[in-house]
N, C-alpha and C positions, 0 to 999 in steps of 0.2 A: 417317862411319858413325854408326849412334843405339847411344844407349846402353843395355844391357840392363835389365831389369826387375831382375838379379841382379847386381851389381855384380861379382862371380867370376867371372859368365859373361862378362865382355865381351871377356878374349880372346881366347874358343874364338868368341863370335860373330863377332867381328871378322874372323877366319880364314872362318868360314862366308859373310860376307859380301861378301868377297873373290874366296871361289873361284866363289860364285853369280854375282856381278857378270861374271868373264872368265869362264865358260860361257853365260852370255846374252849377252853381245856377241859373242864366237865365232860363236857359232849362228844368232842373229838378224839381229845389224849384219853379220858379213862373210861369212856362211856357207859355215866349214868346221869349225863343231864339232860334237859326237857326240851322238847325240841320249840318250844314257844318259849321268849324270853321277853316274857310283860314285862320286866323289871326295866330291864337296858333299854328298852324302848321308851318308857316315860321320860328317863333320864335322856335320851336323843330328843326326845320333844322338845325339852326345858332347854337342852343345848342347842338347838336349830334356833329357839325362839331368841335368847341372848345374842346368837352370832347374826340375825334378819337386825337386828335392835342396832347393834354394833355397826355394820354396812350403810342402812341408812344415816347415821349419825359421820361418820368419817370417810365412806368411800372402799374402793377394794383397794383403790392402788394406796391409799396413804395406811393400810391394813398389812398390805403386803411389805412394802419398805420396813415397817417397825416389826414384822415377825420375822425377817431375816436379818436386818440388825441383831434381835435375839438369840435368833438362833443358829449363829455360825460358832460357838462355841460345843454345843449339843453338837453338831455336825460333824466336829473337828474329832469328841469325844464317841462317837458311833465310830467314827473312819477306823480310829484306832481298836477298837475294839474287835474287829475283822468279825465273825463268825458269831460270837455272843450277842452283837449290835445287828444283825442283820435284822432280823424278823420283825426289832424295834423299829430300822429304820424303812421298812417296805410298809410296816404298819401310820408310822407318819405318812410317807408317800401317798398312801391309799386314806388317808384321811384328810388331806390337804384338795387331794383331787375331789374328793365327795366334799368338800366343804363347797370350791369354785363350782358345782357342778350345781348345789342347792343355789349359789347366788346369782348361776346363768339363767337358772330355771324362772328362778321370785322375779326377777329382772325383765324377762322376757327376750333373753338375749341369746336362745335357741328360736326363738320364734322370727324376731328379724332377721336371722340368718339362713331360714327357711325361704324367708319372703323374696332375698335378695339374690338369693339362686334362683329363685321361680322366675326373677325378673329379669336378672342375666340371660338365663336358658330360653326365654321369650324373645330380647332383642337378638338373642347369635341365630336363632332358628326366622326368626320373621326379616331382619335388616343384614344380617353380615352372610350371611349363606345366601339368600337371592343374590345382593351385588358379585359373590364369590360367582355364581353362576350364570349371572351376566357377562364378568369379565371375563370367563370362559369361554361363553360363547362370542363374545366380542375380539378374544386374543385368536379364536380359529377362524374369525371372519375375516380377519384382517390379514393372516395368512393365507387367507385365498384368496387375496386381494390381488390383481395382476397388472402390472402397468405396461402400457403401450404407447412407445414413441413412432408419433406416426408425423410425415412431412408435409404440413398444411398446404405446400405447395405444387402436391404430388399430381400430377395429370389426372384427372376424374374421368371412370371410362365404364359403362356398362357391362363389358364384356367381363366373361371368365378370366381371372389369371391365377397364379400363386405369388403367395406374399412371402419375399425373399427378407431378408438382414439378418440382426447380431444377437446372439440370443446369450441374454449375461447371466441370467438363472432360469430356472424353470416357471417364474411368474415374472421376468422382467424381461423383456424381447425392445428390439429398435428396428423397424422397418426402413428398409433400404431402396426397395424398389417391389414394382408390382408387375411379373411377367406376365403378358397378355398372350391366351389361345397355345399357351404349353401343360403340357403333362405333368404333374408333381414329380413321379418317378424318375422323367428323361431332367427336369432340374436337379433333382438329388444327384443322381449322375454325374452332369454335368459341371458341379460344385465340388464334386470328389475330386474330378480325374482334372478339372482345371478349364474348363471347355469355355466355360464365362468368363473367365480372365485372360483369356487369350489376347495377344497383341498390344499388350499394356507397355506403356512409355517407358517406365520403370518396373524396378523388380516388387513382386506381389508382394512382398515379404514385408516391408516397409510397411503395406498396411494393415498385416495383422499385427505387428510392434507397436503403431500407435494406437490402434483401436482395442488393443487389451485382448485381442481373443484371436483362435487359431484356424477357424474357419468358419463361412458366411452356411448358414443353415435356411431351411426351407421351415417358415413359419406359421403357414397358413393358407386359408384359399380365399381370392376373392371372389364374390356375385355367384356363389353355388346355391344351385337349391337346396331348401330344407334335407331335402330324402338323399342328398349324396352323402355317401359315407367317409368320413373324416375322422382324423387322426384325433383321439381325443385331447391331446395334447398342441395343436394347431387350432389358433384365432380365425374365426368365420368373420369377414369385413363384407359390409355391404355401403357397394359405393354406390352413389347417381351421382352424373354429372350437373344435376342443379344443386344439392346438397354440402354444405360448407364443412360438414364432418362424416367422418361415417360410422356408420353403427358395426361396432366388434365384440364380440362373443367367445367366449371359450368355455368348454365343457368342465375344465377342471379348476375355473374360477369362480368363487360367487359373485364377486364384482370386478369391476373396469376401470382403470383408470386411465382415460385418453390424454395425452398430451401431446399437445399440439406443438411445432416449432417451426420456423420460418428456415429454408437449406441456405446458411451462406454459397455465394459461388464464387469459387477460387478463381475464377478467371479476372474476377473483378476484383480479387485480393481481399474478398469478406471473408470474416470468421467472427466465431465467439474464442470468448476468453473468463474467465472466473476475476480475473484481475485486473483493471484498468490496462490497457496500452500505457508504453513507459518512451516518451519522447526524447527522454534526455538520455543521459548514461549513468543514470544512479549514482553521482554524485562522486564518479570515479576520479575526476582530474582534481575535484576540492579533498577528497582524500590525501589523495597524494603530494598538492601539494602544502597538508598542514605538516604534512610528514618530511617534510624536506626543512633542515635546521639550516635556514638563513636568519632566522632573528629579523623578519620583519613582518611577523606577525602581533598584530597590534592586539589593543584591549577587549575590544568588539568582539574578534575573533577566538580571542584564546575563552572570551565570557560565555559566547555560543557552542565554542568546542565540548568547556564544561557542563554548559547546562546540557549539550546531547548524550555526553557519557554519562550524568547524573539521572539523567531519564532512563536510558539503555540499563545503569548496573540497579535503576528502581522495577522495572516493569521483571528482570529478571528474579526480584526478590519477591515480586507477587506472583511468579509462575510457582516458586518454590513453595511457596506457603500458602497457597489458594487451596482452600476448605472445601469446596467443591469443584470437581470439572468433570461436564460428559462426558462420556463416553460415544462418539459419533458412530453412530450404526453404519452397516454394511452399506447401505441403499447414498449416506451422506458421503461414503467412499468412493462409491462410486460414480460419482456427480462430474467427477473431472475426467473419467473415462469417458462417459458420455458427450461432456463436450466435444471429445475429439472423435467418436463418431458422427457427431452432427456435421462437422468440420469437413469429414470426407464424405458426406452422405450425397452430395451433389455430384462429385466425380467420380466415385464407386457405380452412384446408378447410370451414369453414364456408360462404361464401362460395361456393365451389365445389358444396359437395351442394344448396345451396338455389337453384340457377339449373339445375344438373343436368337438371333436368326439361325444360328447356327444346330440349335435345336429344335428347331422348326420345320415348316412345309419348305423343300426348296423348289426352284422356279425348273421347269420342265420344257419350257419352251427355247430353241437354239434361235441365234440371231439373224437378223434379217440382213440383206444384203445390205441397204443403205446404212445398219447399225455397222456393219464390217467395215465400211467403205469412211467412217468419223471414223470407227478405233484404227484405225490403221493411220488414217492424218495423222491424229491425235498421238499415238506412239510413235513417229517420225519426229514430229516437235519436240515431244520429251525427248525424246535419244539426243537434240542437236541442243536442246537447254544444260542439257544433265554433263553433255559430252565440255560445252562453255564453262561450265561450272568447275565441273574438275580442271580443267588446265589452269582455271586461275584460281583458283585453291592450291594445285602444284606449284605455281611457278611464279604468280605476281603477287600472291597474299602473304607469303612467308616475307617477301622484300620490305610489303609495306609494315607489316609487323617489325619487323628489325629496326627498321629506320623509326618510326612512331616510338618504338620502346630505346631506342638510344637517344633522344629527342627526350623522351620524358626523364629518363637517368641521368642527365644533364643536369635538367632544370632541376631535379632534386638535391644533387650535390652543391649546384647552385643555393637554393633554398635550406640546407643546413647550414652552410657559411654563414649565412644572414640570420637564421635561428643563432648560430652559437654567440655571434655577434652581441645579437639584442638580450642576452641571456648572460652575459658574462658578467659579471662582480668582479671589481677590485679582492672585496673580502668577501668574508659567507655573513654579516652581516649589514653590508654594506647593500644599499637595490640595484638592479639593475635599470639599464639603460629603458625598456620596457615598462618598466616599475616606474617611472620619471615622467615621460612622454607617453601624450595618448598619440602621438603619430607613429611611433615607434612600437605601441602596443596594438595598432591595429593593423601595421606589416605585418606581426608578429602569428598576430590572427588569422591571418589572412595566408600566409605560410602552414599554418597548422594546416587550413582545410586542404590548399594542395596536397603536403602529404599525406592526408585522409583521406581524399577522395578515389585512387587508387582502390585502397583497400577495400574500401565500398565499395567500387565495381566489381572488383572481383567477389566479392562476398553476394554480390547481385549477380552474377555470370554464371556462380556456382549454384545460385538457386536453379536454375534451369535444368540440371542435371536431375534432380527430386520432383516430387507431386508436387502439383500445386498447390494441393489442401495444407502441405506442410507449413507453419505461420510464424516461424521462427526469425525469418528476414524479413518479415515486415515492416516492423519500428525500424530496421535498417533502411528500407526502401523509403519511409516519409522522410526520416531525417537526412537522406542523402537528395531527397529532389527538392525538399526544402529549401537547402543549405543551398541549389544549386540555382532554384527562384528567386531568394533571397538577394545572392550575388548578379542574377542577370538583370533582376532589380534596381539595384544596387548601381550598377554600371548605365542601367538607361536615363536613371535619376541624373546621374555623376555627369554624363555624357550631355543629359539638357542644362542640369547647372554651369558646366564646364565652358558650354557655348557661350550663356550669356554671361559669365564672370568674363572671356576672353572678349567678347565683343562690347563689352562695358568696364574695358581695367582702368583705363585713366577715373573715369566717372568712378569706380570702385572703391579705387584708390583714396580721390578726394575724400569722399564719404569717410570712409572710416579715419583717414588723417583729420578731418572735420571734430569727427566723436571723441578721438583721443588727445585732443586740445581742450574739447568742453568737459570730459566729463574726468581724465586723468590730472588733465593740469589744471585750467580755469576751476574748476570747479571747487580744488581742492584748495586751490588759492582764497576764492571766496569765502570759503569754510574757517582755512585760518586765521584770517583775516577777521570774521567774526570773534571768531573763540579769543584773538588777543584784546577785546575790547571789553566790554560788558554783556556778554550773551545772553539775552532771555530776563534783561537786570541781574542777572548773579553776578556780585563783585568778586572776583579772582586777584590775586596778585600777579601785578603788573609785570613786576621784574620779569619773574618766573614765565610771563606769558609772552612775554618781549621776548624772552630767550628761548624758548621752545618754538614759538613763532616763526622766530626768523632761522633758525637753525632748520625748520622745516621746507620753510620757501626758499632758502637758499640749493637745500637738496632739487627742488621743482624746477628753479631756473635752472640748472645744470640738465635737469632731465627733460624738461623742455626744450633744451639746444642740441640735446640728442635727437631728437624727435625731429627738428628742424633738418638734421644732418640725414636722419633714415628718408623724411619724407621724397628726395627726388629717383631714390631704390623702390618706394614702397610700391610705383606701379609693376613694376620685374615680377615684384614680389607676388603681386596679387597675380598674374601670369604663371607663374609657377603653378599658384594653387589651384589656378584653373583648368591648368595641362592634367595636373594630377587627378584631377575631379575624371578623366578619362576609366579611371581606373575604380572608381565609384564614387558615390554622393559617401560615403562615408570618410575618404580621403582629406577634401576639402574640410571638413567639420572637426576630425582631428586634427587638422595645423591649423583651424581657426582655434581651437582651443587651446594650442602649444601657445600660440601667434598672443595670446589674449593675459596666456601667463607669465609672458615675455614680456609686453609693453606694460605689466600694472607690476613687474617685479619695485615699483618704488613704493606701493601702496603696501606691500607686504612687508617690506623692508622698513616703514612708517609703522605698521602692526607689530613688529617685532621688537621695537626697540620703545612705541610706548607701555605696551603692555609689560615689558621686561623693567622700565622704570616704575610703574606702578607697581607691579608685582614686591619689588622689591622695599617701597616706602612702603605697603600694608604689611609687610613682616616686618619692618622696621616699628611700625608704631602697635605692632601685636606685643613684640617682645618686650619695650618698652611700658605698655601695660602689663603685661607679667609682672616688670619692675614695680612697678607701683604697689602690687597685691604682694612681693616679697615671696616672688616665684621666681623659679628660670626651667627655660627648655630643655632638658636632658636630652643630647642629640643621640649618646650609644644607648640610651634606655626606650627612647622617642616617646617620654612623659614629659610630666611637669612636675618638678621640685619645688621644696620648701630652700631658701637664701637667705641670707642677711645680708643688707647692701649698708654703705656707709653713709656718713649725710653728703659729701659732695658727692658720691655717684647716683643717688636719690636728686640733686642738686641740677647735674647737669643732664640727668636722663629727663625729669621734666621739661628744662630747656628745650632741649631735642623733640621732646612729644608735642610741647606747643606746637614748634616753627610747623615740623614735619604733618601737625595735622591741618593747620589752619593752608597748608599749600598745598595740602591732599586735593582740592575740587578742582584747581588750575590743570594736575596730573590728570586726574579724573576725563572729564572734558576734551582731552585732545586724545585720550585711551577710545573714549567712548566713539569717537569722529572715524580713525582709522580702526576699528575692531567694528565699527557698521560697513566700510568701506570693504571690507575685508569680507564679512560675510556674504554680503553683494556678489563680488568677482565667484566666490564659492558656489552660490546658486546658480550661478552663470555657466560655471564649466559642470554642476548638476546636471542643467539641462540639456548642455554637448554631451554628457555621458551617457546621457536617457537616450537620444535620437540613436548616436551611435551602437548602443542596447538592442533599438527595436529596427534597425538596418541589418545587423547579424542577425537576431538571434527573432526576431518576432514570426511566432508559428505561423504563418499566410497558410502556406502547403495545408497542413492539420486542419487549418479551420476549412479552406477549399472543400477538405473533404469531408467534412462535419456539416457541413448545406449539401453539399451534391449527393453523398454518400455515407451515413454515418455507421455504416457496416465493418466499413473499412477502420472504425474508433472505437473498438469494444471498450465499453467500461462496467462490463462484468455483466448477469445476467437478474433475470425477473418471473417468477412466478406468478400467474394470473388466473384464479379461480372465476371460469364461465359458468353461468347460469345455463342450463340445456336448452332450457323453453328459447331463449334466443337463437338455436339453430333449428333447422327443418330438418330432420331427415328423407323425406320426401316430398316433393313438388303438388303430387295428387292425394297425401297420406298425411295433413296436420295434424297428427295426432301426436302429443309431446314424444320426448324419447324415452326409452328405458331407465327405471330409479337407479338400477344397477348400474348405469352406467355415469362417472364425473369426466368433466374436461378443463383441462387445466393448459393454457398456452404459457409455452415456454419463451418468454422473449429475448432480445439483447440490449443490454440498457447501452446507449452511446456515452461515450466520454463528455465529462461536462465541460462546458467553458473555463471555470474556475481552475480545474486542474490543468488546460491548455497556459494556462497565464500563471502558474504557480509560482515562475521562478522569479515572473515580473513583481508580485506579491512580495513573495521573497526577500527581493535587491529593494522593495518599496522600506520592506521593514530595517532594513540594514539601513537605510537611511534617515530614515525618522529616530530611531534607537543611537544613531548616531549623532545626530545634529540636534535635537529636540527630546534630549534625555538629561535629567538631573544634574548629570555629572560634566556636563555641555557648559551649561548655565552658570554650575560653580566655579567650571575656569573660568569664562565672563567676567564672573565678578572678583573671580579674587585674581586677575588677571594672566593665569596661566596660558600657555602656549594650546589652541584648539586646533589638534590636525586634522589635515583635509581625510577624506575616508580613504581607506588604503585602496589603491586603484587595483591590487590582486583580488580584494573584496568585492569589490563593486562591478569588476570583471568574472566573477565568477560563474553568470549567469550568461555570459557566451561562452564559456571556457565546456558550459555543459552540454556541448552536443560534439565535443571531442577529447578523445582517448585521454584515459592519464597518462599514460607511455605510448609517444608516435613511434610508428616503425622506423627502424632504419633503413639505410640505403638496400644493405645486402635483404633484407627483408623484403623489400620493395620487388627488389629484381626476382628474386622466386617468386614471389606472389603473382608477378605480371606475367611470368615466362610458364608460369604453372597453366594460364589459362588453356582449354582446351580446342585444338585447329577444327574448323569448319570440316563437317565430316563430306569425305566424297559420296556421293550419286550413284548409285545401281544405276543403269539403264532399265527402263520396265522390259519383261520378260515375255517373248512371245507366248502367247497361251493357245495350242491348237481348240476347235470348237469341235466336240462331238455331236452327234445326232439327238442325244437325250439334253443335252442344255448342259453336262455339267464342263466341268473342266479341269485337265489336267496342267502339273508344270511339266515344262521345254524337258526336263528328264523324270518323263513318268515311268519308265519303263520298268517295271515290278514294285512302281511305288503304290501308297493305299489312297483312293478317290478322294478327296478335297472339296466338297461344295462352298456356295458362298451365297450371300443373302446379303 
């Protein structure tokens, strides 16, 4: 028999199990027993009652654990038993289950599981099945949701027409234009066989390739009445020309979505763009040149280098591992196609109304005499324009080309000498000539844009050949008439500074011989002069100040007697600078800056060599405290070791650490004099670098067209949710608009100022980060060597509006020769006049009628 769930109970069930056992074999196996079994049943009473007793007293679950601890022995002994054990072990089964079944029952734990179905089946029928069939009907509403880009700027006209453009699905359509007083049918036509594209500049082709689609579809009708029969598939648009929107309908939409957008026009060089306009060249010549192994890339640069590949291999490990990303719907794919239908949407419908006519009414009436009696002038003048034209296209325009472009080829070979020149290193880590001089890095400059400027034309030359919607030479176009601003700028600046340097050189002259007496030599004399006394009460050693003193002002008087010896050159000089200023204001200001770092070379050279003796007494009196603590510097390990020193080298390293500290302030002091001196002259050619910065490279052009025109500066686009009630749909009909119907204008956000100035931002931080950075300060103080900012660095922010690689010569020469010649002149064609008005060409003879409108 099994063992109870209730260990007390097991021997009233035993008995129960017993008496149950001989009433079913009775009964069933030899049938002569009763079919009522009072007996077993009292005995199930007595054992229901003990096992209710048992449950509340311990629980099921701590019942259950210790009956199968029990009885995994029994279990083990049934298994084996195969066929003899079975009946035993189905009869446990069935009494285990009728045991939990009485405890479900006593418990009430059929009954809360009643409750909690009735109360599930409540919420899924009352809250999860409604929202299910909202979202239903909400997911098919939204699929008959239809958007309509329509051109806010589109002529408003009462009359009938058909609404022509791009139809990118079956509820997403782009309106092109609205043909007025034609037939849907002769449009369908007409868009098949090509009849509206006629006469186009370029080839059609071009702009089914940008605009994503393979032909222009007839989309709808405008100002029809209710009762005309329409395509159910075509937007019903009702315009008035007082009404700022118009109301459009389609049969096989539930709702509308109108959006509104403003037509760039290409004639003015407007477009949109999804992406800021890009001013510079994306950072192609600082690429290139980190990539070039000269070894004079400093600490600044290789710091920034790293921290952008450290961003770059960072941003790439969050694409990799990012836990979510949308999935962009069709509609968000096709956002940048659409752009570039807005893009042609101005010269398409161009295009379209000027051929319009062609399926239209044509004009029936022939010319009048006095009309004959103009065209005939009027074609005599063309013939003798057209006939001018051509001879010199044939025969003077090729000369002057030849000669212009051997002229330019010249001056290019010229201008690479001078590149190679300024460009040349002794070694690959040694700078160049460029790298040295800012006078020599703004020829250099200045050289670049020659050979760039070429290229730019022609890349502007070739636009002419393409639409104009095309937006690809754009950023080419500001940065070449910038660049072209900037230098005529440049030159008219150069040209008024030039004047009055040359008509004021002596006086020029004086002045600055003046300054570099007060403020290079006197000045510095007076400084010394203090420091060897008692400066400020601080008492210094004498000696020490005596010797460094006059060791310095001996350097001054010798540099002074130079300076006496430049001074009666120094007017030439300033004449020179002046002639040069011809050539732009940014000229003069780089040889003021060479000029500046030529005449204080002794204040540098006063920087170098105190700094170099302090440098050297603080690692003298560092090392010597080590000594003291019974440490030394490990130069192959670059730690600090544990030493044993002896008593006289303990003896006379004290010695040493006295003299060498108590003389440290004398050092101090004249460090501190020329290292202020020194940053001075530093700020100074800062500020020559700054001017020279915003003479090349400062946006004017950009901004020009950021006040005049800021169509011309996309910096990506704008969605704007209109309220309806703010539009009329009619003048005499205030009645609001349609629910079904949303308006949404599409704008173009302009480029911001911040991003015009980026690069200024930029060169700002490369300087602060430079000068005014922790690692500035340490040299300072513990006297190392602080170099000026690498002038590749600080340059690199004009370097960005040209190529990483200029073309070469043989480049050059294709590119210029590739241009295409001034096309000849037809003569216009006589056109006989028929009776009916229409007209034929000069060889109509079995050709097919031609009208014109």
């Amino acid at each position: 028999m099994s063992q109870s769930l209730a260990p007390e109970c097991n021997e009233i069930k035993e008995r129960y199990d017993t008496c149950f056992l001989k009433w079913y074999s009775e009964k069933y196996l030899r049938g002569i027993g009763t079919t009522d079994n009072n007996e077993c049943a009292v005995l199930f009473k007595e054992y229901s009652t003990c096992l209710k007793g048992a449950l509340k007293a311990r629980g099921i679950d701590k019942l259950l654990d210790e009956a199968r601890e029990d009885n995994k022995e029994n279990d083990a002994t049934l298994m084996g038993k195969k066929k003899s054990g079975y009946i035993t072990a189905r009869w446990d089964l069935v009494t285990r289950l009728y045991e939990l079944a009485i405890f479900a029952w006593n418990y009430g734990v059929v009954t809360r599981a009643a409750k909690g179905f009735v109360v599930l089946s409540l919420v899924f029928f009352l809250i999860f099945l409604p929202v299910e069939r909202l979202a239903t009907r909400e997911g098919n509403l939204s699929d008959g949701l239809m958007r309509v880009f329509w051109p806010a700027d589109l002529p408003r006209s009462d009359l009938q027409g058909v609404v022509v453009g791009w139809k990118n699905s079956a509820l997403d359509v782009f309106v092109v234009a609205v043909l007025e007083e034609v037939e849907p049918r002769n449009v369908e036509f007409a868009l098949k066989v090509g009849t509206l594209l006629r006469n186009a500049p370029h080839p059609v082709s071009r702009i089914y390739e940008l605009c994503g689609q393979s032909t222009i579809n007839v989309l709808g009708l405008a100002n029809v009445p209710d009762t005309a029969d329409v395509d159910p598939s075509w937007i019903r648009a009702t315009v008035v020309p007082g009404c700022q929107i118009p109301a459009v309908t389609c049969s096989r939409a539930s709702s509308v979505q109108l959006i509104l957008f403003e037509r760039p026009q290409p004639e003015r060089m407007q477009y949109m763009s999804l992406h800021p306009i890009a001013l510079a060249l994306d950072d192609k010549h600082d690429s290139f040149r980190q990539e070039v192994p000269d070894g004079s890339e400093d600490d600044d640069e290789k710091d920034e280098r790293r921290k952008k590949d450290h961003k770059k291999r960072l941003v790439e490990k969050l694409r990799q591992h990012s836990i979510s990303k949308r999935i962009p719907s069709e509609k968000e794919k096709a956002l940048a196609k659409i752009v570039n239908q807005i893009n042609w949407a101005w010269e398409l419908e161009t295009l379209l109304q000027k051929n319009v006519s062609r399926i239209g009414t044509r004009p029936k009436r022939s010319l009048s005499v006095s009309e004959r009696v103009v065209e005939s002038a009027t074609t005599a003048r063309d013939m003798m324009l057209v006939w001018m034209w051509n001879l010199f296209t044939a025969y003077v325009w090729p000369i002057i080309k030849r000669i212009f472009v051997m002229g330019l080829m010249g001056h290019r070979i010229a201008a690479e000498l001078l590149l190679r020149i300024l460009e040349w290193r002794a070694q690959p880590k040694y700078a160049a000539l460029k790298d040295i001089s800012a006078t020599a890095q703004q020829v250099e400059i200045r050289l670049q844009q020659f050979c760039y400027w070429p290229m730019q034309y022609v890349t502007l030359r070739r636009r002419k050949n393409d639409w104009e919607s095309v937006t690809t030479s754009h950023p080419d176009y500001i940065r070449f008439y910038n660049s072209l601003w900037l230098v005529a700028n440049d030159v008219i600046i150069g040209i008024a500074l030039g004047s009055y340097i040359i008509d004021n050189a002596s006086w020029v002259a004086e002045e600055i011989s003046q300054l570099l007496s007060q403020y290079t030599v006197d000045a510095l004399q007076t400084s010394i002069s203090w420091l060897m006394g008692w400066p400020a009460g601080l008492k210094l050693n004498n000696e020490l100040g005596a010797f460094l003193g006059d060791l310095f002002l001996w350097v001054i008087d010798y540099w002074s007697s130079c300076i006496v010896a430049l001074r009666p050159v120094l007017p030439h000089i300033i004449l020179f600078i002046g002639f040069s200023s011809f050539a732009g204001a940014s000229m003069p200001i780089a040889l003021f800056s060479d000029l500046l770092s030529i005449l204080t070379v002794h204040i540098y050279s006063f920087y170098l060599a105190s700094a170099r003796i302090y440098h050297w007494q603080l690692n003298i009196l560092i090392s010597l405290f080590h000594l003291f603590r019974g440490k030394k510097h490990n130069v192959l390990r670059n730690r600090i070791d544990s030493c044993d020193y002896d008593l006289d080298q303990l003896l006379v390293g004290t010695i040493l650490f006295t003299l060498l500290f108590f003389l440290l302030p004398t050092v101090v002091v004249f460090y501190l004099n020329f290292a202020i001196a020194r940053m001075i002259i530093i700020s100074l050619k800062a500020v020559f670098d700054t001017m020279l910065s915003c003479l090349n490279h400062f946006p004017l052009f950009a901004l020009m067209l950021r006040v005049k025109d800021p169509g011309r500066l996309p910096g990506g686009v704008r969605f704007e949710l209109r309220d309806t009630r703010d539009f009329d749909y009619s003048l005499n009909d205030p009645s609001p608009p349609p629910t079904s119907i949303s308006v949404v204008h599409l704008k173009s956000v302009p480029l911001k100022f911040t991003a015009m100035f980026h690069q200024y931002f930029q060169m700002g931080q490369r300087i602060r980060k430079h000068y005014l950075s922790p690692r500035v300060l340490l040299c300072l103080l513990t006297g190392k060597f602080v170099p000026p900012l690498n002038r590749k660095n600080l340059y690199s922010l004009q370097y960005s509006m040209l190529p990483a690689r200029r073309a070469g010569v043989m480049e050059m020469w294709d590119a210029v020769n590739s241009l295409p010649e001034p096309k000849k002149r037809k003569p216009p064609v006589q056109v006989p006049i028929l009776t009916n008005g229409k007209k034929f060409p000069s060889n109509h003879s079995g050709g097919r009628s031609r009208g014109y409108g």
